[in-house]
C-alpha positions in Angstrom: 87.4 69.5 127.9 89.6 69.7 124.6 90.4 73.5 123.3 91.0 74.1 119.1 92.5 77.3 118.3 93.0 78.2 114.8 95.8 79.1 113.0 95.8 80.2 108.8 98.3 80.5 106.3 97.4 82.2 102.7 99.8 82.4 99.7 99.1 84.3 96.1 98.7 81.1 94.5 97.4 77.2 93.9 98.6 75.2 95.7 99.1 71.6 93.4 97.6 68.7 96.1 99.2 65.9 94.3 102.7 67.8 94.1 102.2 68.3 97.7 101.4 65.5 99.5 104.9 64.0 99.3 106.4 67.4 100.3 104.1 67.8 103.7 105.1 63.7 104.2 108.9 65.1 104.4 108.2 68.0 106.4 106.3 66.6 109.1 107.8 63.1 109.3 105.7 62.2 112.6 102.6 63.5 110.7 99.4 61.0 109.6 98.4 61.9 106.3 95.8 61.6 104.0 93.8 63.4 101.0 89.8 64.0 101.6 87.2 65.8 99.9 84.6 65.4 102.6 84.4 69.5 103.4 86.4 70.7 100.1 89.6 68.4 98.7 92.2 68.7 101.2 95.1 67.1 102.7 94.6 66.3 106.1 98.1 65.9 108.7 97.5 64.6 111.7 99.9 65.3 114.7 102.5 67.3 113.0 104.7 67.1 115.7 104.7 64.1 118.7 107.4 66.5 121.4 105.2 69.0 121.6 104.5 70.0 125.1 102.3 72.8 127.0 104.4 73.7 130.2 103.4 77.1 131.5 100.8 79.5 131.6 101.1 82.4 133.2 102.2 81.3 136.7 100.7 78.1 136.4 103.1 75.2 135.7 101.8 72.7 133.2 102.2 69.3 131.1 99.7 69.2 128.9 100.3 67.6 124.9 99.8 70.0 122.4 98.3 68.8 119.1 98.2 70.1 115.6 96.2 69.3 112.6 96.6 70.5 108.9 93.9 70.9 106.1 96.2 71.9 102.9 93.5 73.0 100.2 94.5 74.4 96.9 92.8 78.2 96.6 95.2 80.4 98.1 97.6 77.9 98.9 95.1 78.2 102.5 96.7 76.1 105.5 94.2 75.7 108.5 95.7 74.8 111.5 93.9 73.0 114.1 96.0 73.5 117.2 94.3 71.5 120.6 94.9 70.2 123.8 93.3 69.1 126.9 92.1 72.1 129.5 90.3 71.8 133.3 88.3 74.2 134.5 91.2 76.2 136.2 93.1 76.7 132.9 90.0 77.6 131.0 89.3 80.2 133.4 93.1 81.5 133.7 92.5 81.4 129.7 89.7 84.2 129.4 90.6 86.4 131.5 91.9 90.0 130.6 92.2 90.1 126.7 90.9 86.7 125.9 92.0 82.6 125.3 94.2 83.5 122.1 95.8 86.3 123.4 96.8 84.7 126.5 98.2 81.6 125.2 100.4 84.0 122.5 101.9 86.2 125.2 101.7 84.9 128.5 102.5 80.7 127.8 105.3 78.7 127.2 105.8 75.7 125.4 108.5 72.8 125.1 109.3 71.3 121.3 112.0 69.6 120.7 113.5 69.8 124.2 113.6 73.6 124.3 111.5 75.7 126.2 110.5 78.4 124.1 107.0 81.0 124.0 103.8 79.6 122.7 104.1 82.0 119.1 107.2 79.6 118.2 104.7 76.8 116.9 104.1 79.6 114.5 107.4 80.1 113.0 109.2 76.5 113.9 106.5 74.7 113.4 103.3 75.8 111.0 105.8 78.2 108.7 107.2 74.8 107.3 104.2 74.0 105.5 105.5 77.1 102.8 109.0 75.8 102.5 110.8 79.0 102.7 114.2 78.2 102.6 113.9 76.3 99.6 112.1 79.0 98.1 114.6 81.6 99.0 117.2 79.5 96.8 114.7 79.0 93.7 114.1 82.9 94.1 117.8 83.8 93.4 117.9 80.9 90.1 115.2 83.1 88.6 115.7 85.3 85.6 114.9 88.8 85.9 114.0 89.3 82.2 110.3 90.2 82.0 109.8 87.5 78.9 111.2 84.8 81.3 108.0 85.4 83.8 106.4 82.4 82.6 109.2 79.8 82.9 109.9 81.5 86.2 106.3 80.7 87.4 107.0 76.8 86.0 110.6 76.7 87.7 108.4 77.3 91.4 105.6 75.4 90.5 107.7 72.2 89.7 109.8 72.5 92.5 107.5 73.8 94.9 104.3 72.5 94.1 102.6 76.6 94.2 101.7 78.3 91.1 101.6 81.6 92.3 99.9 84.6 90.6 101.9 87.3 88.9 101.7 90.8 89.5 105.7 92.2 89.0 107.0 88.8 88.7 105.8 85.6 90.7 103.8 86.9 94.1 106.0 85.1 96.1 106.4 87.3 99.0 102.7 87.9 99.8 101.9 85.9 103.0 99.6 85.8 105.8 99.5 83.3 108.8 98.5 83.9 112.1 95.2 82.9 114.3 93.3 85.7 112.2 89.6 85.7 112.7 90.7 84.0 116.1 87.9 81.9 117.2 88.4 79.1 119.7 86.1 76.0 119.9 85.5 73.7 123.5 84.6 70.8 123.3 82.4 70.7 126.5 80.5 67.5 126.9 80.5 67.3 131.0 79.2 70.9 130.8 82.0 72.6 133.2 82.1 76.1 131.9 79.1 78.1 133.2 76.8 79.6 130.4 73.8 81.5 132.2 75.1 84.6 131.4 74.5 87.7 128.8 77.6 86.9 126.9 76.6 83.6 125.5 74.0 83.0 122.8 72.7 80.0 121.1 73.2 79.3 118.2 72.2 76.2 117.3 68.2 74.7 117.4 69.7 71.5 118.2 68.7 71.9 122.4 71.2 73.8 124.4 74.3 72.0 121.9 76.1 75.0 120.7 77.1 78.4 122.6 79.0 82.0 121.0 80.3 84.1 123.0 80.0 87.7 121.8 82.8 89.3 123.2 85.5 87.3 122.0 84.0 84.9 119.5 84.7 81.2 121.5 82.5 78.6 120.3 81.0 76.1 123.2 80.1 72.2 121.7 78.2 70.9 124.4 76.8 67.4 122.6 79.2 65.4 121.0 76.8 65.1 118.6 77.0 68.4 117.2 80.7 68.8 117.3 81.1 67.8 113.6 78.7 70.4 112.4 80.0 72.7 114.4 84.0 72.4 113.4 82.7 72.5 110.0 80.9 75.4 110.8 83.6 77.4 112.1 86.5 76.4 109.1 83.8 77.4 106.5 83.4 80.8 108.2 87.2 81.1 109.1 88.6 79.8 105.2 86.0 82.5 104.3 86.5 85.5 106.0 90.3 85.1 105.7 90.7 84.0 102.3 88.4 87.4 101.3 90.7 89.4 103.4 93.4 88.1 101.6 92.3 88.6 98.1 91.8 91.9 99.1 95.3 92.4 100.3 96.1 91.3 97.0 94.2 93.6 95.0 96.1 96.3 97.2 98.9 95.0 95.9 97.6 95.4 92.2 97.3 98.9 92.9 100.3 100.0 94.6 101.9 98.4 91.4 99.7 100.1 89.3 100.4 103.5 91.1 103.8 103.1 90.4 103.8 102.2 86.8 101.4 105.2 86.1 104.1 107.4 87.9 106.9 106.1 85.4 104.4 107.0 82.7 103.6 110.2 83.4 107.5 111.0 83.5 107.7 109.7 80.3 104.7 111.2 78.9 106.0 115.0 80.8 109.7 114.5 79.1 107.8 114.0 75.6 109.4 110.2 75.1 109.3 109.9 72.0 111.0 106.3 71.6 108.5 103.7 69.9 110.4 101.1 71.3 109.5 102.2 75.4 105.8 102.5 74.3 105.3 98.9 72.5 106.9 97.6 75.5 104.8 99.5 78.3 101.7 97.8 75.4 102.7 94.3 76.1 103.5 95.0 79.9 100.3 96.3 80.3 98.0 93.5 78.8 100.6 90.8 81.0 99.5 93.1 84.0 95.6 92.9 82.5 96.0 89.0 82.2 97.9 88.1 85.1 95.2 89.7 87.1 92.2 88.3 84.8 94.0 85.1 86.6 93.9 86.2 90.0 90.3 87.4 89.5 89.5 84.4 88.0 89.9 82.4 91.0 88.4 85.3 93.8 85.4 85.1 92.0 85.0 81.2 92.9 86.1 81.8 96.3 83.3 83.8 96.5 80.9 81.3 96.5 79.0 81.5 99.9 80.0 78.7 102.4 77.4 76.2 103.7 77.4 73.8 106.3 75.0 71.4 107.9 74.9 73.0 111.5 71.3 74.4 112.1 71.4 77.8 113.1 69.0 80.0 115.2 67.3 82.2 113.2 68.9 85.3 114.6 72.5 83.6 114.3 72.0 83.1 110.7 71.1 86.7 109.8 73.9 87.4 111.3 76.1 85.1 109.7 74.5 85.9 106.1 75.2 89.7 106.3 78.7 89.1 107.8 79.2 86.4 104.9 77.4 89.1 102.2 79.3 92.2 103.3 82.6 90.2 102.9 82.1 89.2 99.8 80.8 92.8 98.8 84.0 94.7 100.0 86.1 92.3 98.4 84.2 92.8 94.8 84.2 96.6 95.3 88.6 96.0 95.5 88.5 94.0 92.4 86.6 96.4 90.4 88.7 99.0 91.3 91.8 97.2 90.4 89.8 96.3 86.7 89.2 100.1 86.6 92.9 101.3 87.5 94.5 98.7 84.5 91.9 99.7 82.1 93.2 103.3 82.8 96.7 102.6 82.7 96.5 100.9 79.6 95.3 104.6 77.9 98.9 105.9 77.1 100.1 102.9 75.2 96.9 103.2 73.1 97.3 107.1 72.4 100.6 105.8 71.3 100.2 103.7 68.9 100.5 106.0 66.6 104.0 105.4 67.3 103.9 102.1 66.7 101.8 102.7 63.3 104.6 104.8 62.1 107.5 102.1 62.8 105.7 99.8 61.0 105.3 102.7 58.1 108.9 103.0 58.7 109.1 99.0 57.6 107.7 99.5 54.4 109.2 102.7 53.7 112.6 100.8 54.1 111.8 97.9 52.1 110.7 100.8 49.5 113.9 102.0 49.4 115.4 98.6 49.5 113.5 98.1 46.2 115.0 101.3 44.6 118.7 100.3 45.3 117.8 97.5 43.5 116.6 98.8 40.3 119.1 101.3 40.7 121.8 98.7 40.6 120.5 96.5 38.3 120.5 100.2 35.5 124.5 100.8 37.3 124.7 97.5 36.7 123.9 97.6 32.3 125.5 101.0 32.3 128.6 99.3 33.9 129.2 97.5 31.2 130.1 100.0 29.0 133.8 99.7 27.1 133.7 103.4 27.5 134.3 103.2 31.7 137.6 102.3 33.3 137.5 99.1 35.3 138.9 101.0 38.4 135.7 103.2 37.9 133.2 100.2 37.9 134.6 98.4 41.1 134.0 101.3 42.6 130.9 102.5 41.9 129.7 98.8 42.4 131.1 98.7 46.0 129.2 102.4 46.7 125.8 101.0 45.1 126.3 97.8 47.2 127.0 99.4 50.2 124.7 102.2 50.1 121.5 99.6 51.6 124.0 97.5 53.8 125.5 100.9 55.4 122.0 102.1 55.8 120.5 98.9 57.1 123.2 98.6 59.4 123.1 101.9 60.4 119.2 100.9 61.1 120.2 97.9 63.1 122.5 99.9 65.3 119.9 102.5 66.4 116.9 99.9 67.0 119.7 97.8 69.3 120.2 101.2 71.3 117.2 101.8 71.7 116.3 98.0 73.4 119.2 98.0 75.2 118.0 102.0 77.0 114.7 100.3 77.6 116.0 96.8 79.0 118.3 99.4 81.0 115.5 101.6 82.4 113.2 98.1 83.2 116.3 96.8 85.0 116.8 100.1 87.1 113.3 100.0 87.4 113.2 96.2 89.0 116.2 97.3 90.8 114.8 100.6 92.6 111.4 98.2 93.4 113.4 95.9 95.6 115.7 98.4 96.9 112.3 99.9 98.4 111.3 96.7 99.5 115.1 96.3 101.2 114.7 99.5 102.7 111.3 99.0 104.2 112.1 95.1 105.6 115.3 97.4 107.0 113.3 99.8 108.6 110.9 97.3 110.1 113.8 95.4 111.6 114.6 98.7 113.4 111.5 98.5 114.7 111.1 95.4 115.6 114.7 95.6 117.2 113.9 99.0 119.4 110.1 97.9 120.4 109.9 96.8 123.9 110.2 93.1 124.5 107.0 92.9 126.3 105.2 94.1 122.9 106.2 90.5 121.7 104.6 87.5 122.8 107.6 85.5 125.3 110.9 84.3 122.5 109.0 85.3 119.5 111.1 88.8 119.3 114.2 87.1 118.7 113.0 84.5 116.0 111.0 87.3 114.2 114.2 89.0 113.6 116.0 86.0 111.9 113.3 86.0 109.7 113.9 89.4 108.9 117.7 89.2 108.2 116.9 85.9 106.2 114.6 88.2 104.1 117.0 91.2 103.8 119.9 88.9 102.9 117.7 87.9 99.8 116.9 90.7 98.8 120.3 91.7 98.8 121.5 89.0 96.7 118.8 89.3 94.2 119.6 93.5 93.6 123.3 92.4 93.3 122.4 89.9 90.9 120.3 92.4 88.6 122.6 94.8 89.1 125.5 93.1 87.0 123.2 92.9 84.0 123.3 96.5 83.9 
């Protein structure tokens, strides 16, 4: 019997295939790789790593080769994981016991990669995390400028280096991440028909006779023909991509509106303190319709992941109801998220619009000032005939001359001065702004680190503990740098 467990990884962007391929080549060196577009367009990596060993579980002592698969697709930069092996009986039933196959292999089995014993969660940060190229995206991270007008060539700087175009909500979405076996369903490929299947918990689900089995309790998927299997595995990355790349989107939009909670905070302060700079509502305009846009992007691309996945398995009748309302809810929720997020922008974006009057009267300001620009002049140019006069002493003339010169340049300049101050006390609150952002998000990977640090050990699946804490540091160390970075452009 062979045993495929799952394993996804989602990212706020695109991911470019072509820019990729080369990347995922250097990554996993021992990999076999190729670009289809027999399910969706993906690149497929074969055995991403050759020393990768399963040696325990639970009591039981074991050598079995682990191997791992990778479908790279573009929407949502999605990485599906196919992680297998070979199981007997005895495993497969020391497997679904208690809470189930994927939580057993997490918590209570070891593996051996690179020489080093270490728990079976590793593969997920030593092994799958690769795929996203952290490190080298820590290092782009703190080469970016923090100057909203730079968004866009900060976006390009990733994407050529990187290969991922990510959405923008507050600046490239590059923190937003998911990977784990979410939606953990298991597939067996069962084609001596060892497992027993005469029982309540198994229904089938296919009308191709007695070929595919799902188990209610803890969603396991049975292939009993070999002939089914590739309908089957299709079956079950549709319905995985699907269900996880909706529950991602919709993290997302969560994401749109915790940033939208905050900027209509900062609003209301400066609509309670009676702001009455021009300068801080033009620029709160043009962040708003960025915000509108960069989600119009992100929406953009939910909507066509919202098509309804299909697949050539033929399903009972009763199994496809199922399936159908699952698939429909899903998609449901997920446009109930986006219209609220449309909702909340077109609300924020009210202020600005109540204060363009504002902005009316700078530009009325404009044309006052050329105006008066225009009555300096033909004020000089009557100075200027009256000047002439014999009758005036030349001391008298070079002086009046300088005052009527420097009457528009001393008012002009006095202009200049005020609009500069003005920029500089809204660049300075954006930058405190950005700056108080990442301190929360410093705080709360802090406080999370506590956590993780004074949780119990056996709350972690075996040597995962320790390597979810280097992550952490790695993160807060980032963040660090990038605050102290801002912070000397105060």
């Amino acid at each position: 019997m062979i045993l495929h467990l799952f394993v996804s990884g989602l990212k706020l962007g695109r991911m470019d295939l072509d820019k990729k391929l080369s990347d995922i080549s250097k990554i996993y060196p021992d990999a076999t790789i190729s670009k289809r577009s027999d399910i969706i367009e993906y690149i497929k990596a074969s055995d991403l790593k050759k020393e990768l060993i399963l040696i325990k579980c639970f009591d039981k002592k074991l050598n079995i080769n682990i191997h791992v698969d990778l479908y790279a697709m573009e929407s949502l930069a999605y990485a599906y994981f196919d992680i297998y092996f070979e199981v007997d009986l005895e495993l497969y039933e020391l497997l679904v016991q208690g809470r189930g196959i994927v939580y057993n292999l997490f918590f209570h089995s070891e593996i051996n990669m690179d020489g080093e014993d270490k728990g079976f969660a590793s593969i997920l940060l030593q092994l799958l995390i690769l795929y996203y190229n952290f490190d080298k995206l820590n290092k782009i991270e703190l080469e970016l400028d923090d100057d909203p007008t730079k968004l866009a060539d900060n976006i390009d700087l990733i994407y050529q280096k990187t290969g991922l175009h990510y959405y923008s909500m507050d600046g490239p979405a590059v923190d937003s991440m998911s990977l784990g076996p979410m939606h953990s369903m298991t597939l067996i490929e069962d084609y001596k028909d060892e497992i027993v299947i005469d029982n309540d918990t198994w229904e089938e689900i296919s009308l191709s006779d007695e070929s595919v089995y799902f188990d209610k309790n803890f969603g396991n998927f049975i292939c009993k023909k070999e002939e089914s299997y590739q309908f089957l595995y299709e079956h079950v990355m549709r319905f995985t991509i699907y269900q996880n790349g909706h529950q991602f989107i919709r993290k997302g939009c969560r994401s749109f509106l915790n940033l939208i909670r905050k900027k209509g905070l900062l609003i209301r302060k400066n609509i309670v303190e009676n702001n009455k700079n021009p300068h801080y509502w033009k620029e709160l305009k043009n962040e708003i319709e960025v915000l509108d846009l960069n989600f119009l992007e992100f929406h953009a691309d939910a909507v066509d992941f919202s098509k309804f996945p299909s697949d050539r398995l033929l399903k009972t009748y009763d199994y496809k109801e199922k399936y159908d309302k699952k698939n429909r809810l899903t998609n449901d929720l997920t446009f109930q998220y986006l219209n609220e997020v449309k909702y909340a922008i077109s609300n924020l974006s009210t202020p600005s619009h109540v204060h363009d009057e504002s902005i009316l009267q700078k530009e009325t300001e404009k044309v006052n000032d050329r105006i008066l620009l225009l009555s300096f002049i033909a004020m000089a140019v009557s100075a200027i005939g009256m000047m002439q006069s014999r009758d005036i002493a030349f001391e008298l003339k070079v002086i009046s001359g300088i005052a009527i010169f420097s009457l528009p340049a001393f008012y002009y300049f006095f202009r200049m001065v005020q609009k500069r101050l003005s920029i500089r006390k809204n660049r300075i609150n954006e930058l405190n702004r950005i700056i108080e952002h990442k301190t929360e998000d410093l705080e709360r990977s802090k406080t999370e680190l506590e956590t993780v640090i004074n949780q119990e050990d056996d709350d972690f699946p075996e040597g995962f503990k320790k390597e979810l804490i280097e992550e952490f540091k790695k993160d807060i160390s980032k963040n660090e740098k990038m605050i102290e970075k801002i912070k000397t452009k105060l």
